[in-house]
Chimera marker file (.cmm) of the C-alpha trace (Angstrom):
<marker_set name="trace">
<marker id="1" x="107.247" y="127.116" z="93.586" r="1" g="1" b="0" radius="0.5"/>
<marker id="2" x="103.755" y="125.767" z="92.650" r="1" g="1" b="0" radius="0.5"/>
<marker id="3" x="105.309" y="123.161" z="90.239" r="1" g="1" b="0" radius="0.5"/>
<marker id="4" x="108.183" y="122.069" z="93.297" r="1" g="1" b="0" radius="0.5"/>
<marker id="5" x="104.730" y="121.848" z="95.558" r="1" g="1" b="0" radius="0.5"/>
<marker id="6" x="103.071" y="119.712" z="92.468" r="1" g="1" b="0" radius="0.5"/>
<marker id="7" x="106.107" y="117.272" z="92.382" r="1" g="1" b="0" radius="0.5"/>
<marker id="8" x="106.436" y="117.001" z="96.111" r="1" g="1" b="0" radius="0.5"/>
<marker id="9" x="102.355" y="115.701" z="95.689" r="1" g="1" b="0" radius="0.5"/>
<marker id="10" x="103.147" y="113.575" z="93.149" r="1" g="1" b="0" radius="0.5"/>
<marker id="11" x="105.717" y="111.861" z="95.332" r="1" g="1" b="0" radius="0.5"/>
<marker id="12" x="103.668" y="111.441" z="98.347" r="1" g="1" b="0" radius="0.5"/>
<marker id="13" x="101.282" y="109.983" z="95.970" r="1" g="1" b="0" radius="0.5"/>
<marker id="14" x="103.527" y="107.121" z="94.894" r="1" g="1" b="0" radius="0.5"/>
<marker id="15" x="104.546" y="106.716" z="98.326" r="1" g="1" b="0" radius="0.5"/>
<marker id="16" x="100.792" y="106.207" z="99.343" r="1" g="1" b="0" radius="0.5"/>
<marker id="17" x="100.190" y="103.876" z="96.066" r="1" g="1" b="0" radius="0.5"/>
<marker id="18" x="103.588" y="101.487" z="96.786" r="1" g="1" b="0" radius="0.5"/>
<marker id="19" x="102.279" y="101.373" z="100.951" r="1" g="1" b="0" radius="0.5"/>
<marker id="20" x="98.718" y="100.497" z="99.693" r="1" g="1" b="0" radius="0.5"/>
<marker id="21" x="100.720" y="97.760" z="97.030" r="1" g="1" b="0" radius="0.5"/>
<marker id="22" x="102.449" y="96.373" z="100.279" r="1" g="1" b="0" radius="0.5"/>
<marker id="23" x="99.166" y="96.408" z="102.540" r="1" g="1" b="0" radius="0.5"/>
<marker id="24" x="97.652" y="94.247" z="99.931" r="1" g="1" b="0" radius="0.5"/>
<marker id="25" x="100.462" y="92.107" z="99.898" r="1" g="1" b="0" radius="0.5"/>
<marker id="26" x="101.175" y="91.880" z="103.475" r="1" g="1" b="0" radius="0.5"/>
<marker id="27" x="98.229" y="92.519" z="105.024" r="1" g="1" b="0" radius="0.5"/>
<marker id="28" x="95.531" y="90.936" z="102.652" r="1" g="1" b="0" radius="0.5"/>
<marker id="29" x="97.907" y="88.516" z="101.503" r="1" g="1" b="0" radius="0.5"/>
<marker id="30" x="97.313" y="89.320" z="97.779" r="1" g="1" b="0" radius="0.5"/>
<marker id="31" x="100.630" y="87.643" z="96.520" r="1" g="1" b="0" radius="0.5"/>
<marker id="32" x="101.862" y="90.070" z="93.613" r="1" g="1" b="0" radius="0.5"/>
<marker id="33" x="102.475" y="88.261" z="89.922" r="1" g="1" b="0" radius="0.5"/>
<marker id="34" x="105.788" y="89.282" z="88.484" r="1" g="1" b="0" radius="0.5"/>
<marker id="35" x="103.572" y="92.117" z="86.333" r="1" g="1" b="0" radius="0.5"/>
<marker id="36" x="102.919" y="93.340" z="89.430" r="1" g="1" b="0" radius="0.5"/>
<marker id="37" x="106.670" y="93.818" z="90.644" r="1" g="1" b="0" radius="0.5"/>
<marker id="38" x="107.356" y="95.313" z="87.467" r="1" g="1" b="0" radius="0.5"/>
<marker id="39" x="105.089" y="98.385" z="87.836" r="1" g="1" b="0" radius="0.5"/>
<marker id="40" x="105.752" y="98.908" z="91.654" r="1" g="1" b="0" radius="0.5"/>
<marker id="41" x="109.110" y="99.565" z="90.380" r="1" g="1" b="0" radius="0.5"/>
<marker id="42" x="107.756" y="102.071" z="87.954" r="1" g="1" b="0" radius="0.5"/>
<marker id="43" x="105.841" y="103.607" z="90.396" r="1" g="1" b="0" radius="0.5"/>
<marker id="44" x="109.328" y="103.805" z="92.868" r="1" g="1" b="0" radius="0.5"/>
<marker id="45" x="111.184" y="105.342" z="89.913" r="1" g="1" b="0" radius="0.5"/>
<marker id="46" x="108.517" y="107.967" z="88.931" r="1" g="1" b="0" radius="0.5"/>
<marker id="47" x="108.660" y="109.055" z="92.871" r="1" g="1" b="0" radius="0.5"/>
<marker id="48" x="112.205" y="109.146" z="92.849" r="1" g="1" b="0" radius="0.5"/>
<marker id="49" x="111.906" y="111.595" z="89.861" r="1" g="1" b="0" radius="0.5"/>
<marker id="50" x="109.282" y="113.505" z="91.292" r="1" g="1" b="0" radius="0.5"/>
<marker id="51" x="110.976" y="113.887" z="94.532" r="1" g="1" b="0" radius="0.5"/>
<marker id="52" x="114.137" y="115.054" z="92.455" r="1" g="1" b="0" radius="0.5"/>
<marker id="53" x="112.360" y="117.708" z="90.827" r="1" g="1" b="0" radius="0.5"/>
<marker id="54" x="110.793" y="118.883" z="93.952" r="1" g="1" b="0" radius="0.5"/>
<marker id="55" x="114.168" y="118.990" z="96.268" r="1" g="1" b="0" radius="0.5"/>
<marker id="56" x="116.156" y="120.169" z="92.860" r="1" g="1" b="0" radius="0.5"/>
<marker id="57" x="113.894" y="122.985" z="91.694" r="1" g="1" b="0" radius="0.5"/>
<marker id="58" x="115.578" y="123.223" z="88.391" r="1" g="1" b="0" radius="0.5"/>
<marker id="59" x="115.738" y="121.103" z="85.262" r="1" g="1" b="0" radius="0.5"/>
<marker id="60" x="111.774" y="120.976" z="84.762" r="1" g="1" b="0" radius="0.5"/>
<marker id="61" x="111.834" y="119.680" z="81.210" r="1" g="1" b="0" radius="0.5"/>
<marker id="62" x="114.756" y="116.845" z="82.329" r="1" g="1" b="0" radius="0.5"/>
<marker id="63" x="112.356" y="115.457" z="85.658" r="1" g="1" b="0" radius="0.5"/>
<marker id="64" x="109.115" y="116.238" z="83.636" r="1" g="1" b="0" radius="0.5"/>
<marker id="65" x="110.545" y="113.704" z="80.793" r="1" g="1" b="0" radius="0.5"/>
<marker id="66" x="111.754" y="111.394" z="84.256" r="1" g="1" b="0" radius="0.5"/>
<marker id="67" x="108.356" y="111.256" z="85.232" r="1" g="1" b="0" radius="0.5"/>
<marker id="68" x="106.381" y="110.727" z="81.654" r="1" g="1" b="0" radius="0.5"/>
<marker id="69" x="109.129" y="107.956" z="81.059" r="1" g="1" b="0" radius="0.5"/>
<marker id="70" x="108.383" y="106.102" z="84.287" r="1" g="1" b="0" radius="0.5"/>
<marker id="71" x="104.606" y="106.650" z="83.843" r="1" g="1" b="0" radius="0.5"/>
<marker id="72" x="104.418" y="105.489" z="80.576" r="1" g="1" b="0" radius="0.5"/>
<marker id="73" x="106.527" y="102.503" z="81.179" r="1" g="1" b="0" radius="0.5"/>
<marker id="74" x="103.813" y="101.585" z="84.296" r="1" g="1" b="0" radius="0.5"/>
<marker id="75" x="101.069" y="102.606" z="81.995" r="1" g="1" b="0" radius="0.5"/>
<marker id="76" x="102.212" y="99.625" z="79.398" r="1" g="1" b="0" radius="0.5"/>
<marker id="77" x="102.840" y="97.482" z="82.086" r="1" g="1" b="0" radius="0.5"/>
<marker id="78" x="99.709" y="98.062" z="83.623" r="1" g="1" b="0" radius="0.5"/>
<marker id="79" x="97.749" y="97.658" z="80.155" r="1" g="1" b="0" radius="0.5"/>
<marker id="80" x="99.236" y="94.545" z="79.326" r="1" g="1" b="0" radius="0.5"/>
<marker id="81" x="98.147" y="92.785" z="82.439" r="1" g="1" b="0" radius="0.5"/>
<marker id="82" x="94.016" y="94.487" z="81.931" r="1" g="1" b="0" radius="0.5"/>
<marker id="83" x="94.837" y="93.285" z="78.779" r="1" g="1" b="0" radius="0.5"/>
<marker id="84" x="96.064" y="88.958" z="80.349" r="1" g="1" b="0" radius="0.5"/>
<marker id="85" x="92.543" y="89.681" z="82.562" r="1" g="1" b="0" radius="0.5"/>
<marker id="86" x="90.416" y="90.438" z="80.147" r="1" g="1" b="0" radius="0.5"/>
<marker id="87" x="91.177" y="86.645" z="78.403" r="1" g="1" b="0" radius="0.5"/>
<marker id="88" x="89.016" y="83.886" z="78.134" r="1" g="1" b="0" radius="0.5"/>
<marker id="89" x="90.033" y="81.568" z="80.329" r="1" g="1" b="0" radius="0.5"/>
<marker id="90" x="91.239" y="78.837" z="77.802" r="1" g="1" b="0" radius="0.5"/>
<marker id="91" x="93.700" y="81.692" z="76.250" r="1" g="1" b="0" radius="0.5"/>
<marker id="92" x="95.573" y="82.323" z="79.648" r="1" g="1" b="0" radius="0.5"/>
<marker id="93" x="99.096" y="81.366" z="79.527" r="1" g="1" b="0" radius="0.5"/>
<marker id="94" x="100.336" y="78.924" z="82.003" r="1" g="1" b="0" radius="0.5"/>
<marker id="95" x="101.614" y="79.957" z="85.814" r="1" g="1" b="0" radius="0.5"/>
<marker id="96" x="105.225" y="80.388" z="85.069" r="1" g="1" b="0" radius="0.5"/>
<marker id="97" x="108.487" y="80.962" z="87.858" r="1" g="1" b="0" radius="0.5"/>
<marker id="98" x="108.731" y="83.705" z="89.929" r="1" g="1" b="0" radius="0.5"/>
<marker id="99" x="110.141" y="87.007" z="89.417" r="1" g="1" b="0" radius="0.5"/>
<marker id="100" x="113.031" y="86.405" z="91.450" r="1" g="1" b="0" radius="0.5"/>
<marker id="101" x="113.721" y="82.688" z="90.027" r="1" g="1" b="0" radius="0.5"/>
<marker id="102" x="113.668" y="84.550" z="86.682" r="1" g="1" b="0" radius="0.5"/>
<marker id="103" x="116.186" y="86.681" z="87.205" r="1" g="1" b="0" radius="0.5"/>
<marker id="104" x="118.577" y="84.768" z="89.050" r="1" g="1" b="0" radius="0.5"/>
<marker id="105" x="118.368" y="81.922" z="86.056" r="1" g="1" b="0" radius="0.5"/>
<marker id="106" x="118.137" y="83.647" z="83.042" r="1" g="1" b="0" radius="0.5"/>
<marker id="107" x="119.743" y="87.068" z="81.104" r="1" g="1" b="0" radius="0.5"/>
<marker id="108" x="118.027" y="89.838" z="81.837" r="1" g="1" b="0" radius="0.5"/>
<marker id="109" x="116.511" y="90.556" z="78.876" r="1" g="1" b="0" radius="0.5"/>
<marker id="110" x="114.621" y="86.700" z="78.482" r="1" g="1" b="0" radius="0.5"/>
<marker id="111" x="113.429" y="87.154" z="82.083" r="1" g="1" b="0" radius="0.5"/>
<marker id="112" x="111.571" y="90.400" z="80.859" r="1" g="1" b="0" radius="0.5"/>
<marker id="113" x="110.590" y="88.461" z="77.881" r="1" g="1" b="0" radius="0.5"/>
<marker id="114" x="109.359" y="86.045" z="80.100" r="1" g="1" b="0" radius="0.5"/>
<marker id="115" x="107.463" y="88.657" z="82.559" r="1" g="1" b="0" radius="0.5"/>
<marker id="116" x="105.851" y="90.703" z="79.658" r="1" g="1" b="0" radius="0.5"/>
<marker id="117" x="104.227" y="87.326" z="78.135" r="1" g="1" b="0" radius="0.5"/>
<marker id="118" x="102.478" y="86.747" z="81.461" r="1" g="1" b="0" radius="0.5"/>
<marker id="119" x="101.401" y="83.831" z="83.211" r="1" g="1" b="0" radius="0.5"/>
<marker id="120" x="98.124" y="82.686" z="84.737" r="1" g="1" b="0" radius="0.5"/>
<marker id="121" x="99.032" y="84.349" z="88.082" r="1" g="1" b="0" radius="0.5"/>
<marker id="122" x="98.962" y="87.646" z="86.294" r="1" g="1" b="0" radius="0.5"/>
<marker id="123" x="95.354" y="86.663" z="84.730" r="1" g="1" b="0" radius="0.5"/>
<marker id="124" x="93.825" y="86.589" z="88.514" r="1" g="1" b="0" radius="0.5"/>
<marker id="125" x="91.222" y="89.496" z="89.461" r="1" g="1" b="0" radius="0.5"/>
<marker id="126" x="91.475" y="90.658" z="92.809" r="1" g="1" b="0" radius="0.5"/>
<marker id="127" x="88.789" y="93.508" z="92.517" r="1" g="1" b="0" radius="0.5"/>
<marker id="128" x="88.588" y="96.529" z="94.439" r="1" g="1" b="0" radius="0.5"/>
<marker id="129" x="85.586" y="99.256" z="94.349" r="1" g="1" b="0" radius="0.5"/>
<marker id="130" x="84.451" y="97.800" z="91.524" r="1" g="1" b="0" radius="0.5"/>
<marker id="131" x="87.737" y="97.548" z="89.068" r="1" g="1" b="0" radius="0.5"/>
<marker id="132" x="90.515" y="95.359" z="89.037" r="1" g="1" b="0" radius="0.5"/>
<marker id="133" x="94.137" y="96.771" z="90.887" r="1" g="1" b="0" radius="0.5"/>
<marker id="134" x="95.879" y="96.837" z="87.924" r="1" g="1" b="0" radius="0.5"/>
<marker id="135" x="92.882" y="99.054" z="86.117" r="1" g="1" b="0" radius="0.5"/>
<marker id="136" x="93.495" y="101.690" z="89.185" r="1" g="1" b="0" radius="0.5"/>
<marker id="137" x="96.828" y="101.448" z="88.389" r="1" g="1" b="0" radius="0.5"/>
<marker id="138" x="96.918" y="101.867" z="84.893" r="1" g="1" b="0" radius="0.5"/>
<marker id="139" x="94.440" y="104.864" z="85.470" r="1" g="1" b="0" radius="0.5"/>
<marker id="140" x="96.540" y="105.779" z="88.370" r="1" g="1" b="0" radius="0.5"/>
<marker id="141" x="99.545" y="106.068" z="85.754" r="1" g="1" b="0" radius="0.5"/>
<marker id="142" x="97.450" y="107.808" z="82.765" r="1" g="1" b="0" radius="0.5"/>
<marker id="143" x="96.743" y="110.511" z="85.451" r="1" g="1" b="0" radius="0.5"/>
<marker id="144" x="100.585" y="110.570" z="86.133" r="1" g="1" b="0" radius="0.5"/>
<marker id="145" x="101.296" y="110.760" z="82.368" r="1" g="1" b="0" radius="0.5"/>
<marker id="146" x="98.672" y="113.887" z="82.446" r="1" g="1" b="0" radius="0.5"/>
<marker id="147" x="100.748" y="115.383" z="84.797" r="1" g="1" b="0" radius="0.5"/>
<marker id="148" x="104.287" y="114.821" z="83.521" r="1" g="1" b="0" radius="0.5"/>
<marker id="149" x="102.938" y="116.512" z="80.214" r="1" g="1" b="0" radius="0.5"/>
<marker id="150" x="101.627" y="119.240" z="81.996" r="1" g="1" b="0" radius="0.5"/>
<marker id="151" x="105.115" y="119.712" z="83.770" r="1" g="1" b="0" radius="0.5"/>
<marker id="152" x="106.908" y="119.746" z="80.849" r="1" g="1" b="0" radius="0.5"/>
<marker id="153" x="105.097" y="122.225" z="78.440" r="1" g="1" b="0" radius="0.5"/>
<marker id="154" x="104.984" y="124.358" z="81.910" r="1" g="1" b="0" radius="0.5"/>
<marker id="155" x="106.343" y="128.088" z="81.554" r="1" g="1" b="0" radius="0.5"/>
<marker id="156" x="108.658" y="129.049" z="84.139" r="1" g="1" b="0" radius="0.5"/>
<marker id="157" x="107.819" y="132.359" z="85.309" r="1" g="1" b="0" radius="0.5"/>
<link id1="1" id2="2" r="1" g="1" b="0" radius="0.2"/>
<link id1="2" id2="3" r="1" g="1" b="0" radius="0.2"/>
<link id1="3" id2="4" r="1" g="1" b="0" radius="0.2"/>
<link id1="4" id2="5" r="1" g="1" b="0" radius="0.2"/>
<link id1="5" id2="6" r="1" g="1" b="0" radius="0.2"/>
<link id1="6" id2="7" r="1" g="1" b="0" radius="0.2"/>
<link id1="7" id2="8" r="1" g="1" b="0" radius="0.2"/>
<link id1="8" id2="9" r="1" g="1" b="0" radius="0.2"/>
<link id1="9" id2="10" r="1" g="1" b="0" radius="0.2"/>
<link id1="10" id2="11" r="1" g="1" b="0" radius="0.2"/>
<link id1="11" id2="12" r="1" g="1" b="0" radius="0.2"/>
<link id1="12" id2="13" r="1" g="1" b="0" radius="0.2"/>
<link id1="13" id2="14" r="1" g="1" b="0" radius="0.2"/>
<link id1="14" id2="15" r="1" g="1" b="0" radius="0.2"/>
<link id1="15" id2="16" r="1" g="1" b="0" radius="0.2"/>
<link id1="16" id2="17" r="1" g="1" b="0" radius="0.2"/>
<link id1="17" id2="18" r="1" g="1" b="0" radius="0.2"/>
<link id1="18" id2="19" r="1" g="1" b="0" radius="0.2"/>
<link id1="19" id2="20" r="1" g="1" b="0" radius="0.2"/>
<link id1="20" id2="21" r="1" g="1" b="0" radius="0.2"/>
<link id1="21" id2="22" r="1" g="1" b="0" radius="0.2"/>
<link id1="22" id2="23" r="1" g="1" b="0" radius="0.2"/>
<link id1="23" id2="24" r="1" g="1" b="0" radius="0.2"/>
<link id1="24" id2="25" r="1" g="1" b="0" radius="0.2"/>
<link id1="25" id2="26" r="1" g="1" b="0" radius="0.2"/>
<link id1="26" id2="27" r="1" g="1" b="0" radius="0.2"/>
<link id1="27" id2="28" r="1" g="1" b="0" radius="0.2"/>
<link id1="28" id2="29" r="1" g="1" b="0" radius="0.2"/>
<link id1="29" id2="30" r="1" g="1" b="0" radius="0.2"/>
<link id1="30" id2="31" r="1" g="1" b="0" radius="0.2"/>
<link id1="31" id2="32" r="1" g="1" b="0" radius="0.2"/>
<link id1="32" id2="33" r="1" g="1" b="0" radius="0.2"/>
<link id1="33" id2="34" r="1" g="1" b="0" radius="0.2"/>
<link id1="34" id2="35" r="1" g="1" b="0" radius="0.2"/>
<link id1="35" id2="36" r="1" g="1" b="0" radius="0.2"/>
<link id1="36" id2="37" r="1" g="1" b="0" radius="0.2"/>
<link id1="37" id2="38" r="1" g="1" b="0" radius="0.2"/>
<link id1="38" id2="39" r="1" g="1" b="0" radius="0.2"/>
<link id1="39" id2="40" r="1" g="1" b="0" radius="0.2"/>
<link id1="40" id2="41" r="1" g="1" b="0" radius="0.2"/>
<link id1="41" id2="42" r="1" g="1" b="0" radius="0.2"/>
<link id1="42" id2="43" r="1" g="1" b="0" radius="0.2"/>
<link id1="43" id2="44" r="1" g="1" b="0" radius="0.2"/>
<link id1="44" id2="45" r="1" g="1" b="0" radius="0.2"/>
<link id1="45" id2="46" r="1" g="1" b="0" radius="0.2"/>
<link id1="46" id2="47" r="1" g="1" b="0" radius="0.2"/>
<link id1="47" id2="48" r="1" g="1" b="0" radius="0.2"/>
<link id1="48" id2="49" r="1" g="1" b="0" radius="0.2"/>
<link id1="49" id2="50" r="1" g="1" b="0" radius="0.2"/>
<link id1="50" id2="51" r="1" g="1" b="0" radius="0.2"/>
<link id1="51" id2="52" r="1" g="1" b="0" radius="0.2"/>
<link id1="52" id2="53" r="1" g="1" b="0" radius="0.2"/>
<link id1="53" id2="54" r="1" g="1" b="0" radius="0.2"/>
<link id1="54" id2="55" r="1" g="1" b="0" radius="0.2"/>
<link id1="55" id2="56" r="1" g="1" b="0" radius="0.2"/>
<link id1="56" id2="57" r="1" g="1" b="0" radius="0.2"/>
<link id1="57" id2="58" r="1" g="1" b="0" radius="0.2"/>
<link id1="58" id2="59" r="1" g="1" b="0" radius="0.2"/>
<link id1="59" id2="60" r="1" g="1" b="0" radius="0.2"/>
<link id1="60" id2="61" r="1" g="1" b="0" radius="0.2"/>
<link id1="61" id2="62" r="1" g="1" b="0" radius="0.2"/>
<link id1="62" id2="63" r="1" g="1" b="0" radius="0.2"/>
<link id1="63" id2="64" r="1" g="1" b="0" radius="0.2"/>
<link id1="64" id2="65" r="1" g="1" b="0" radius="0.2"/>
<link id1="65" id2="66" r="1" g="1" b="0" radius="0.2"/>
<link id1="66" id2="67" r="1" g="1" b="0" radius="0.2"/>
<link id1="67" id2="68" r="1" g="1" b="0" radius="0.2"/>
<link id1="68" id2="69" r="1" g="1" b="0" radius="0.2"/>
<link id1="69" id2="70" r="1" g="1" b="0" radius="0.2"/>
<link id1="70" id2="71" r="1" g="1" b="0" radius="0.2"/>
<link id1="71" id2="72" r="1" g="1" b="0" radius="0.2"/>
<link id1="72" id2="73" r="1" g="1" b="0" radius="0.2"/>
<link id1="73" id2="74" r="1" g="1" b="0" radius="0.2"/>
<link id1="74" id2="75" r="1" g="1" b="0" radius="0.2"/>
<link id1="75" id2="76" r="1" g="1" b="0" radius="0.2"/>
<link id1="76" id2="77" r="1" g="1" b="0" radius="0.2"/>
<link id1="77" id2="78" r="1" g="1" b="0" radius="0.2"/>
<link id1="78" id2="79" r="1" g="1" b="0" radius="0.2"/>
<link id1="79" id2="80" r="1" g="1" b="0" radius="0.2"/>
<link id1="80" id2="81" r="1" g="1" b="0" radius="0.2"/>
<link id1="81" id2="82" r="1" g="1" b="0" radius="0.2"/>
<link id1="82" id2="83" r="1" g="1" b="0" radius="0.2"/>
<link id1="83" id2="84" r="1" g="1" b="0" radius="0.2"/>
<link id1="84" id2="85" r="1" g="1" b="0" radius="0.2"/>
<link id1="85" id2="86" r="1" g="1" b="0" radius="0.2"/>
<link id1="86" id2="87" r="1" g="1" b="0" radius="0.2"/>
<link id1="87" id2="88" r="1" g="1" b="0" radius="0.2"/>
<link id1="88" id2="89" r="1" g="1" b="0" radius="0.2"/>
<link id1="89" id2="90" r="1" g="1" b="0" radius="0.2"/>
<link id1="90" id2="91" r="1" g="1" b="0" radius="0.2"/>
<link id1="91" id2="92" r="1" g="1" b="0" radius="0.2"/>
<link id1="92" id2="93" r="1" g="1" b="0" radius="0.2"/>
<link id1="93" id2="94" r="1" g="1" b="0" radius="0.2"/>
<link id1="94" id2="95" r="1" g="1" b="0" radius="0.2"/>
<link id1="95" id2="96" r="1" g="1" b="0" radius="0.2"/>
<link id1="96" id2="97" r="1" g="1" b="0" radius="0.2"/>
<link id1="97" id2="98" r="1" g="1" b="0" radius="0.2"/>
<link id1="98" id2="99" r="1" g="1" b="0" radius="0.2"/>
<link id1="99" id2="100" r="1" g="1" b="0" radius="0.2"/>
<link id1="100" id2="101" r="1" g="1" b="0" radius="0.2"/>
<link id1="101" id2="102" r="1" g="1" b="0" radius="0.2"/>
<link id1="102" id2="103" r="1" g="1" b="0" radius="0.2"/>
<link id1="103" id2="104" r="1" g="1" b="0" radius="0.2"/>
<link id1="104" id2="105" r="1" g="1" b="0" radius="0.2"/>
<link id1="105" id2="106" r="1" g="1" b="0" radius="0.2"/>
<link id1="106" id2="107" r="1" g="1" b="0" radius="0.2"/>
<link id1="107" id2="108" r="1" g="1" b="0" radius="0.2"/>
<link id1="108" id2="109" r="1" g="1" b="0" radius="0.2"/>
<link id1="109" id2="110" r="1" g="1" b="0" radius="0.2"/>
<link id1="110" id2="111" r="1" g="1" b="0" radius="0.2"/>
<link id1="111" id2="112" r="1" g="1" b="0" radius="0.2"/>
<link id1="112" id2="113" r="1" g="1" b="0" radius="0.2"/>
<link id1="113" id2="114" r="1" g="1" b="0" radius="0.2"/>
<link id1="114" id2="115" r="1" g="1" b="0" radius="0.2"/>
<link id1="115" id2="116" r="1" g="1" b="0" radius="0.2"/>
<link id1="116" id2="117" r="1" g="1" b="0" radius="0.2"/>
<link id1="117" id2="118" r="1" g="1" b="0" radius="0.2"/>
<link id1="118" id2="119" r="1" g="1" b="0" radius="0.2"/>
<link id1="119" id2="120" r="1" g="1" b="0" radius="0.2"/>
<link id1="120" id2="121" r="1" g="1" b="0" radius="0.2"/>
<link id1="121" id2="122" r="1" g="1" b="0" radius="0.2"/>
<link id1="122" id2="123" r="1" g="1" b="0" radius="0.2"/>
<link id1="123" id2="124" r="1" g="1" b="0" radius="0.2"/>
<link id1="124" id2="125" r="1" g="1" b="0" radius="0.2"/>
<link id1="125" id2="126" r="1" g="1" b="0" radius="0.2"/>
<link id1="126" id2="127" r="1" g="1" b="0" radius="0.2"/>
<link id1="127" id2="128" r="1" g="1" b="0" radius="0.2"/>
<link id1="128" id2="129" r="1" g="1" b="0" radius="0.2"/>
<link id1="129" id2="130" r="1" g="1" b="0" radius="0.2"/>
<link id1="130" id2="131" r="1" g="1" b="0" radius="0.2"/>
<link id1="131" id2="132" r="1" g="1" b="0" radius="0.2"/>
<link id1="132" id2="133" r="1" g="1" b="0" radius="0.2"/>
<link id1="133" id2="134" r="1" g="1" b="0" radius="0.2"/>
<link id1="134" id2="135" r="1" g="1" b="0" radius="0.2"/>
<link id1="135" id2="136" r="1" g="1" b="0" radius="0.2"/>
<link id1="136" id2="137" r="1" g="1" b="0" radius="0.2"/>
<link id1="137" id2="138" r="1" g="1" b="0" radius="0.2"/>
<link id1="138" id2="139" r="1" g="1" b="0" radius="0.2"/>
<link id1="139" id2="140" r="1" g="1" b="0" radius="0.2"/>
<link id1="140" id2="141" r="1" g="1" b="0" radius="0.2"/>
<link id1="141" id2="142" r="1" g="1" b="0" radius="0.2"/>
<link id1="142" id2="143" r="1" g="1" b="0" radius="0.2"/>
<link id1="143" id2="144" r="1" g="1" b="0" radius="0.2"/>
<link id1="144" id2="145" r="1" g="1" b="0" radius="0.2"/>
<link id1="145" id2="146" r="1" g="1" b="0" radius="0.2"/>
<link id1="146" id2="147" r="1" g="1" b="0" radius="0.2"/>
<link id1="147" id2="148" r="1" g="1" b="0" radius="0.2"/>
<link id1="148" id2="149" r="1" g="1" b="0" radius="0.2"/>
<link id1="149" id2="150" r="1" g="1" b="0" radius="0.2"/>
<link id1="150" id2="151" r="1" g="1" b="0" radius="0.2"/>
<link id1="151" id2="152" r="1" g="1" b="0" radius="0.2"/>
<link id1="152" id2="153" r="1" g="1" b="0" radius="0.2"/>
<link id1="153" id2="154" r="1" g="1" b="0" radius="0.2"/>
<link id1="154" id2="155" r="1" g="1" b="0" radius="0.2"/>
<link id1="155" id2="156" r="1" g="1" b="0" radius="0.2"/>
<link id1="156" id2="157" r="1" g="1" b="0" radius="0.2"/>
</marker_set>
């Protein structure tokens, strides 16, 4: 019961995280690079899984290795852009076409290609108390990987 209540947190979570995402977009007008889009779908898919787990109640190891999988992949995601913010300025690759343009124009996997090399829109730093968004996310995501891990090597009683 403990571990359904730990999912069900873990969804409202990513819930909370996607509404703040869309706040920032909407609200603040923070127009999200195609990194960005990227890891709000990881973050949809791990709460998917988590909610799964929590209605579903069975299966721990199977949504515990849902969640790691979707929190590792936002993890990467995440690092990569820290990693296109951290770089001199001269080193940032050029703005490139939207997410959207991408994949309407080109097979999927040279649009992720395309994505994962970044662009100078994905160099931006839009900081918030004191760390750029996609540091809290990546740390946001490490914490979810903690979790996941925990899951899974959890004894059912």
């Amino acid at each position: 019961m403990l571990l359904r209540l730990s999912y069900l947190w873990v969804f409202a979570i990513a819930v909370l995280l996607l509404l703040t995402a869309l706040y920032f977009q909407y609200v603040l007008h923070l127009e999200p690079c195609p990194l960005c889009i990227l890891q709000r779908i990881a973050l949809a898919a791990l709460g998917l899984a988590a909610l799964a787990a929590a209605v579903h109640g069975r299966w721990n190891r199977f949504y515990a290795a849902l969640v790691l999988l979707a929190a590792l992949a936002g993890a990467a995601l995440a690092g990569r852009h820290v990693w296109l913010q951290s770089l001199p300025p001269g080193q940032v690759p050029e703005c490139g076409p939207g997410l959207g343009y991408m994949m309407r124009n080109f097979p999927l996997g040279d649009a992720l290609r395309m994505v994962l090399s970044g662009s100078g829109e994905c160099a931006e730093v839009h900081p918030f108390l004191g760390m750029s968004i996609p540091g809290w996310t990546l740390l946001g995501f490490l914490i979810f990987t903690a979790f996941a891990l925990t899951a899974f090597f959890a004894r059912r009683r």
